[in-house]
C-alpha positions as CSV (number, residue, x, y, z in Angstrom):
1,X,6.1,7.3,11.5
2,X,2.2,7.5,11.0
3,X,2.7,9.6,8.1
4,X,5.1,7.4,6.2
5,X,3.0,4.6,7.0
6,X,-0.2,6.1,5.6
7,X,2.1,7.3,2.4
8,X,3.1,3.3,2.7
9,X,-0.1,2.0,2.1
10,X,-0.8,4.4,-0.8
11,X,2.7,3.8,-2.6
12,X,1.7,-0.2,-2.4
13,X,-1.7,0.2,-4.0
14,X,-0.1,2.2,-6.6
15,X,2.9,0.0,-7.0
16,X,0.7,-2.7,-9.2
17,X,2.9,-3.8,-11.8
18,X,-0.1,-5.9,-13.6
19,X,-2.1,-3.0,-14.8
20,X,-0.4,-2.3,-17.5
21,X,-2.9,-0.6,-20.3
22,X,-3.2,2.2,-22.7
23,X,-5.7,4.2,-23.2
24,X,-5.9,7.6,-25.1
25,X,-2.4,8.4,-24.1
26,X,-2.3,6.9,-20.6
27,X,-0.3,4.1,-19.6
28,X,-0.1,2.2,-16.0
29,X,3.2,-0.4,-16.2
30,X,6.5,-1.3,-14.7
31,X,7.4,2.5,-15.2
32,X,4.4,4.0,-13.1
33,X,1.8,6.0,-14.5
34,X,2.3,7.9,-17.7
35,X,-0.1,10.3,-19.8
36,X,1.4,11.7,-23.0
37,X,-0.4,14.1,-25.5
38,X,1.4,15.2,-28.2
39,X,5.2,15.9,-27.2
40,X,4.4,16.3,-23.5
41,X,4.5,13.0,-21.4
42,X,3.8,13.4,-17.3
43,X,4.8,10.2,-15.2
44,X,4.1,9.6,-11.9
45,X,6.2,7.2,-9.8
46,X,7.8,6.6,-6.6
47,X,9.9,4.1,-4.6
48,X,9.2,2.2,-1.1
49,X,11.7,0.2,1.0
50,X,10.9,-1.1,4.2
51,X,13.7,-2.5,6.6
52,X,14.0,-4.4,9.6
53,X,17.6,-5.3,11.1
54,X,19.2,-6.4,14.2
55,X,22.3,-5.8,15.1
56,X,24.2,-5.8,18.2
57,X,25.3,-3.2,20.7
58,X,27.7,-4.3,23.6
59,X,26.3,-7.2,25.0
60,X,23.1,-6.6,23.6
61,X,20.8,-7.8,20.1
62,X,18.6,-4.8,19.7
63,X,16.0,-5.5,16.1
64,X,14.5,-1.9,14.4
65,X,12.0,-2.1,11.8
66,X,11.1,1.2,9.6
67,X,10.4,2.9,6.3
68,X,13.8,3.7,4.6
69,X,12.2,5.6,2.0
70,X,8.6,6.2,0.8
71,X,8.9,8.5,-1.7
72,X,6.8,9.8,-4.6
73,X,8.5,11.1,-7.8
74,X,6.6,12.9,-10.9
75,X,8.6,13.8,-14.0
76,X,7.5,15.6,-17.0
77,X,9.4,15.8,-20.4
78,X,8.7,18.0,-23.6
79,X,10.0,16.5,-26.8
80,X,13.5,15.7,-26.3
81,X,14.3,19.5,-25.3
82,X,12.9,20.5,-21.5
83,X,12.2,18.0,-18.4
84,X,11.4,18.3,-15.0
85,X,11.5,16.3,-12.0
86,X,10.2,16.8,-8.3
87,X,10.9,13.9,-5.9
88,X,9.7,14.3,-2.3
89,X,10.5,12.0,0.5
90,X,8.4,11.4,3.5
91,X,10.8,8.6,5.3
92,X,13.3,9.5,8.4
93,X,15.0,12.5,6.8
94,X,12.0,13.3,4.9
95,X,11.7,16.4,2.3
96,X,12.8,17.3,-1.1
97,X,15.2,15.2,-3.1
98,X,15.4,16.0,-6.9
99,X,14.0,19.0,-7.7
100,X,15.0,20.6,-11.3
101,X,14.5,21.7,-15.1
102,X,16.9,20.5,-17.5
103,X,17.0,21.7,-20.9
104,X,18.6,20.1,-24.0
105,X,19.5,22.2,-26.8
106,X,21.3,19.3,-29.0
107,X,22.4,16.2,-28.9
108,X,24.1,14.7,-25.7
109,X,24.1,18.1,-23.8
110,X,21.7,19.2,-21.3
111,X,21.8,21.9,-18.8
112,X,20.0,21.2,-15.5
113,X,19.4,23.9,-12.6
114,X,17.9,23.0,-9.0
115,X,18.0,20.9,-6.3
116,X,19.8,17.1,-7.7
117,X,22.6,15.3,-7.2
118,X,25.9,16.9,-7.4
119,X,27.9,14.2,-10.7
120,X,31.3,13.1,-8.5
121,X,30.6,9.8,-7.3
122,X,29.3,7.1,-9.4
123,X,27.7,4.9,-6.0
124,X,26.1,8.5,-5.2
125,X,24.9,8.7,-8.1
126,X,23.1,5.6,-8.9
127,X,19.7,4.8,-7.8
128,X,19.2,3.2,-4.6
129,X,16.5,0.7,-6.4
130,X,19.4,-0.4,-8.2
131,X,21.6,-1.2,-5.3
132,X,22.7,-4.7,-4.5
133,X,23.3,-4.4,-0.8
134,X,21.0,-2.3,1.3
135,X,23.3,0.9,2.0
136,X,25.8,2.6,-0.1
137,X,29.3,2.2,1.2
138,X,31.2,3.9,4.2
139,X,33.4,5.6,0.8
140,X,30.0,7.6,0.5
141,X,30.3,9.2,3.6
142,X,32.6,11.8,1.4
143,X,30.4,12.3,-1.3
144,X,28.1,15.4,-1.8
145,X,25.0,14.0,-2.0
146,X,22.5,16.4,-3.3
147,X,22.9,20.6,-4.3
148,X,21.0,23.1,-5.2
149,X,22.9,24.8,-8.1
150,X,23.5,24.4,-11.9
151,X,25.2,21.9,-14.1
152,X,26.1,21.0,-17.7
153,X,26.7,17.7,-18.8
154,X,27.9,16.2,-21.6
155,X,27.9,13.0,-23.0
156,X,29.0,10.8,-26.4
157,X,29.3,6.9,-27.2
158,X,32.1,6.4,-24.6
159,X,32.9,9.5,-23.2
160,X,30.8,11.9,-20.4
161,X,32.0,15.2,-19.1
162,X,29.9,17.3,-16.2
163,X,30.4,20.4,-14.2
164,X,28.5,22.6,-12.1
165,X,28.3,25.1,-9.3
166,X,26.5,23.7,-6.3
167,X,25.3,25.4,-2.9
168,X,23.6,23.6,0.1
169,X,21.1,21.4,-0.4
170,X,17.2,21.9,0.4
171,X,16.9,19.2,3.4
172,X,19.3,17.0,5.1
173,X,19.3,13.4,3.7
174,X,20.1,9.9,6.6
175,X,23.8,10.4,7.7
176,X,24.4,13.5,5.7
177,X,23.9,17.1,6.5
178,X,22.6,19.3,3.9
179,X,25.1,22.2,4.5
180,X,28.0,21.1,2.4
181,X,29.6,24.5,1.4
182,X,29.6,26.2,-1.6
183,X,31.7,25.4,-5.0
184,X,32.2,23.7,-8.5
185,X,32.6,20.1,-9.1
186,X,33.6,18.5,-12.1
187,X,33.8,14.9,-13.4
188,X,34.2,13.1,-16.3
189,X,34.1,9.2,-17.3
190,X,35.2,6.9,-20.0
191,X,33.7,3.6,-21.3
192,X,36.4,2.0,-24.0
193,X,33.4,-1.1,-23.7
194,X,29.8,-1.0,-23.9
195,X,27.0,-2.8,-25.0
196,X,24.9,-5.7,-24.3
197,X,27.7,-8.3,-23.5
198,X,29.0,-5.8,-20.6
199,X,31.2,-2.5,-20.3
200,X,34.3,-1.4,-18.7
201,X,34.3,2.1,-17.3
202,X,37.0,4.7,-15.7
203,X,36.0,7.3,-14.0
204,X,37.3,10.7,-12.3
205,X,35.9,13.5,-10.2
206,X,36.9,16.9,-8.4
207,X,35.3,19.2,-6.0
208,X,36.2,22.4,-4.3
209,X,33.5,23.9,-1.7
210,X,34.1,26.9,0.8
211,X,32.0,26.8,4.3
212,X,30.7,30.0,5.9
213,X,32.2,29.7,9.4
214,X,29.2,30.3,11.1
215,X,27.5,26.6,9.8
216,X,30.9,24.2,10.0
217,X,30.1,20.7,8.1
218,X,30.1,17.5,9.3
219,X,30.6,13.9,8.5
220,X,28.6,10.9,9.4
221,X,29.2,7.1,8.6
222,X,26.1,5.4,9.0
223,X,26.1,1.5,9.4
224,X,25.3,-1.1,7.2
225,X,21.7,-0.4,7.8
226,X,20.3,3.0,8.5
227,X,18.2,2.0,11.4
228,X,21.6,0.5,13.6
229,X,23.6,3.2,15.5
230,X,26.3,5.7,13.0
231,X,29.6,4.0,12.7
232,X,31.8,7.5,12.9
233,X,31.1,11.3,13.0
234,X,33.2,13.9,13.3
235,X,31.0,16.5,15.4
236,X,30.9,20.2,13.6
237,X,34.4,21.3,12.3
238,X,34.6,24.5,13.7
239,X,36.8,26.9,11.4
240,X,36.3,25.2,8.9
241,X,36.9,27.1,5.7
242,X,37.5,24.7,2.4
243,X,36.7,21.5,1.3
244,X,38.7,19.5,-1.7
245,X,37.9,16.2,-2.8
246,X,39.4,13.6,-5.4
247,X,37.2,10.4,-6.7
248,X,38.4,7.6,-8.7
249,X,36.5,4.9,-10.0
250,X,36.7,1.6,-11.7
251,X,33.4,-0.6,-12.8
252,X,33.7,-3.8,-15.4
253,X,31.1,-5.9,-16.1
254,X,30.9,-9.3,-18.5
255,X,28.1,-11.3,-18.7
256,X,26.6,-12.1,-15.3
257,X,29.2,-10.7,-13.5
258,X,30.1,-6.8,-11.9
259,X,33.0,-5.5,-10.7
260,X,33.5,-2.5,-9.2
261,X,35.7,-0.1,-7.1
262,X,35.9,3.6,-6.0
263,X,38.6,5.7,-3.8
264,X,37.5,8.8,-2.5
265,X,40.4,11.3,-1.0
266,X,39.0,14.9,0.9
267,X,40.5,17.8,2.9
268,X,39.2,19.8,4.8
269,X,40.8,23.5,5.4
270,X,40.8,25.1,8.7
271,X,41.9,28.9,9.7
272,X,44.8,28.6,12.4
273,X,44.5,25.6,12.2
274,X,45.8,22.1,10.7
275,X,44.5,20.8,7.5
276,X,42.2,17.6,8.3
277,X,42.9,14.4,5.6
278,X,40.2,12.0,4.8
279,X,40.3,9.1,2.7
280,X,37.6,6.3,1.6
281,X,37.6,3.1,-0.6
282,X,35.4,0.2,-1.3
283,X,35.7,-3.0,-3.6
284,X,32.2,-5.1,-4.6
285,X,31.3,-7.6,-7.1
286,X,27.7,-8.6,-7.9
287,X,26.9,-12.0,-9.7
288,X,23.3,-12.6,-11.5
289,X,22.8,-16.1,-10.4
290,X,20.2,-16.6,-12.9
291,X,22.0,-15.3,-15.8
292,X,20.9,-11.5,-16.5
293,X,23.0,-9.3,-17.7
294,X,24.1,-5.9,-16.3
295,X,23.3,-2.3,-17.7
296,X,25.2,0.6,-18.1
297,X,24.3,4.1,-18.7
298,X,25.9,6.3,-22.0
299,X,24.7,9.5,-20.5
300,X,25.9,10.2,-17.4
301,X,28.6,7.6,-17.3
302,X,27.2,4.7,-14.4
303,X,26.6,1.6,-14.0
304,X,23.1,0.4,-14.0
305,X,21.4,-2.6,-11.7
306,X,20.6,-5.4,-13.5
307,X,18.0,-6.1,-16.7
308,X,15.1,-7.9,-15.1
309,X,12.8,-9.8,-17.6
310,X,9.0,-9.0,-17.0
311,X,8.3,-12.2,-15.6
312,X,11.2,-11.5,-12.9
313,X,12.4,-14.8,-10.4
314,X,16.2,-13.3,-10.8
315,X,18.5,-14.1,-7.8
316,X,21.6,-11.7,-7.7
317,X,24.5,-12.3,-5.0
318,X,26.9,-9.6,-3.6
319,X,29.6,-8.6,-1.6
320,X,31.5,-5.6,-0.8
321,X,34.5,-4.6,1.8
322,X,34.5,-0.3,1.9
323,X,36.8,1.6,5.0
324,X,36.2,5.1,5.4
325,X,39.5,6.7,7.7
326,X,38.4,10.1,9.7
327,X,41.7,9.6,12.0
328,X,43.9,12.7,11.6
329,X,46.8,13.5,14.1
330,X,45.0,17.1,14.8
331,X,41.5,15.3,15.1
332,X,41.0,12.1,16.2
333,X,37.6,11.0,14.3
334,X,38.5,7.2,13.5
335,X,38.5,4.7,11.5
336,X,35.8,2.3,10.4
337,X,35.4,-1.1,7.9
338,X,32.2,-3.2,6.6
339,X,32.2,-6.7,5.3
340,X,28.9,-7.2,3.6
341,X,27.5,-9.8,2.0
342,X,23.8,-10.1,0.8
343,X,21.2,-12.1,-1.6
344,X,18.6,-10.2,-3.3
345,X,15.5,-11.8,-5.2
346,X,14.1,-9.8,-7.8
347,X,10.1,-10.8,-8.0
348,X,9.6,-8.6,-11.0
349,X,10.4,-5.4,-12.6
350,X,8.8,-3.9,-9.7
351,X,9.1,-6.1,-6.4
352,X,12.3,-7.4,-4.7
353,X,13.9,-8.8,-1.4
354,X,16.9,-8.2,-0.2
355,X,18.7,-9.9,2.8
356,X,22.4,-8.7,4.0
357,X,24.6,-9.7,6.4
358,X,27.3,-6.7,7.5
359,X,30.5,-7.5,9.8
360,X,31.2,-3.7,11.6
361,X,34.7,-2.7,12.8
362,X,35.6,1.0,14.5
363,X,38.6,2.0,16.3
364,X,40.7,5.3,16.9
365,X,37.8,7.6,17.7
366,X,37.6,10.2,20.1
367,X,33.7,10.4,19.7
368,X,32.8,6.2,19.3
369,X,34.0,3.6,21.3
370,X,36.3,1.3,19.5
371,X,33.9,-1.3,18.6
372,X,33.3,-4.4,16.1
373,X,29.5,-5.9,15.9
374,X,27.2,-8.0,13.3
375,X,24.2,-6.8,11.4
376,X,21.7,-8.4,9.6
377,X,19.0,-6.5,7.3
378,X,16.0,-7.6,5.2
379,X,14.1,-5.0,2.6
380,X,11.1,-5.3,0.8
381,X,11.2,-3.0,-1.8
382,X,8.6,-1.6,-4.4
383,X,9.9,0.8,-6.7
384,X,8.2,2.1,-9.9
């Protein structure tokens, strides 16, 4: 906790959205730190988001305060043709997070190899400093996460396509292991309606992984908040041998507005023994009080937070209802649901607040006791 707080304090001195200058090729704004000299540009950036929740637990109100992530990112690009990014984190499950080259031989392709995330989930994929409640969904608890592996991607006006082989990643992220099998995912997206008005996107994914016997996966639902007790976990799936998963989304947007909404189906193969079924869903809307409008992103086919004006003072409200079902008639891991609603004020480009409040539900699981509780969580984020 020392470290991250130390790391705290430099991230906030950094995080100075004011000193934004150039001066022979070096620039200091709502981006972070950039040099560029010729077709080489180096940027250094990072991301901070401290929490503090209470929630309850039986009869009791237990309140946690921590660093969610403190996290330092540097990116370097070449032209239009090579980039490279290295993320580190230094919060709870601290260590690498993107590390990768990605080379672009024309237009709207790229190949990438390293540690990133693996393209199947849309939530997954999106940026938690674009997130309008302070967790990702209980859906997530299916996704990959990050790989280490290769990829290819590619993308046109309406239309993305992306595949790659992905193994285990480097280090274990908050809820999720890194040992996720090895295998090939592919996804693909389409966008009939883009553009500064709004979009309206469709989206579809597939993954196949194998498991070496000896490291059996497993599956973790954390709360609303990351700091309140895991909702679900399944325990190591011994004999575990296969993994397939199916993802579906939907995301509109119009105006102020967002819509959006993602199933997530997964089995996991077993030798001797019974297939295990898992299934996930969520349903959230997001509505800019003060009127901006929400982005959307042509290359890898997500939706996008927001666009905050420089002078910031946005207010954005949301809600979302996700379940995540681990109940199977061969292994009993339950079932879990989340009502959140939350408020986040966006100070500036750089700065915002977020306050949620989470209704918890459990039941069916041989591991948790069935279960329903409240959670509240506040976040001061910096992010550049």
């Amino acid at each position: 906790f020392r470290r991250s707080t130390m790391l705290a304090a430099t991230l906030s001195a950094l995080m100075v959205p004011t000193l934004a200058h150039a001066d022979d090729g070096v620039e200091a704004g709502s981006g972070g730190l950039s040099v560029k000299t010729g077709d080489l540009e180096l940027n250094l950036g990072g991301r901070l988001h401290l929490d503090a929740t209470v929630f309850d637990i039986g009869f009791d109100t237990v309140t946690e305060t921590d660093v969610r992530r403190a996290r330092v990112e540097f990116s370097a690009k070449y032209g239009d043709v090579v980039q490279v990014r290295v993320d580190r984190e230094f919060a709870q499950a601290d260590g690498w997070r993107n590390l990768w080259v990605g080379i672009s031989p024309a237009e709207g392709f790229e190949v990438r190899g390293g540690n990133q995330i693996v393209p199947f989930s849309m939530e997954d994929m999106g940026s938690s400093n674009m997130m309008a409640l302070a967790e990702r969904s209980l859906a997530n608890t299916l996704s990959p996460a990050f790989g280490l592996g290769g990829m290819a991607r590619y993308h046109s006006k309406n239309f993305t396509i992306a595949g790659g082989y992905f193994t285990d990643a480097l280090d274990d992220e908050v809820g999720q292991s890194r040992v996720r099998g090895d295998g090939f995912t592919v996804r693909t997206t389409f966008a009939p309606a883009t553009g500064r008005k709004g979009y309206l996107h469709f989206g579809a994914a597939y993954e196949n992984r194998s498991y070496d016997v000896t490291e059996p996966p497993r599956f973790t639902a954390i709360s609303a908040s990351s700091l309140a007790p895991s909702l679900l976990r399944t325990g190591a799936l011994n004999g575990a041998t296969g993994f397939d998963a199916y993802n579906a989304e939907f995301a509109y947007a119009r105006g102020s507005v967002q819509v959006q909404a993602q199933y997530i189906g997964a089995t996991v193969s077993r030798a001797g023994l019974t297939d295990l079924n898992y299934a996930g869903w969520y349903a959230q809307s997001s509505l800019m009080v003060t009127g901006e409008k929400y982005g959307y992103s042509r290359s890898t086919g997500t939706p996008l937070g927001p666009r905050i004006g420089k002078k910031g003072g946005a207010i954005e409200l949301a809600g979302r209802y996700s379940e995540l079902d681990l109940d199977d008639d061969s292994l009993d891991s339950g079932r879990a649901s989340i009502a959140n609603i939350g408020a986040t004020w966006y100070m500036n480009q750089n700065i915002r607040v977020l306050a949620n409040y989470a209704r918890t539900e459990t039941d069916g699981s041989l591991l948790v006791p069935d279960t329903s509780g409240n959670l509240g969580v506040v976040r001061f984020q910096v992010a550049f």
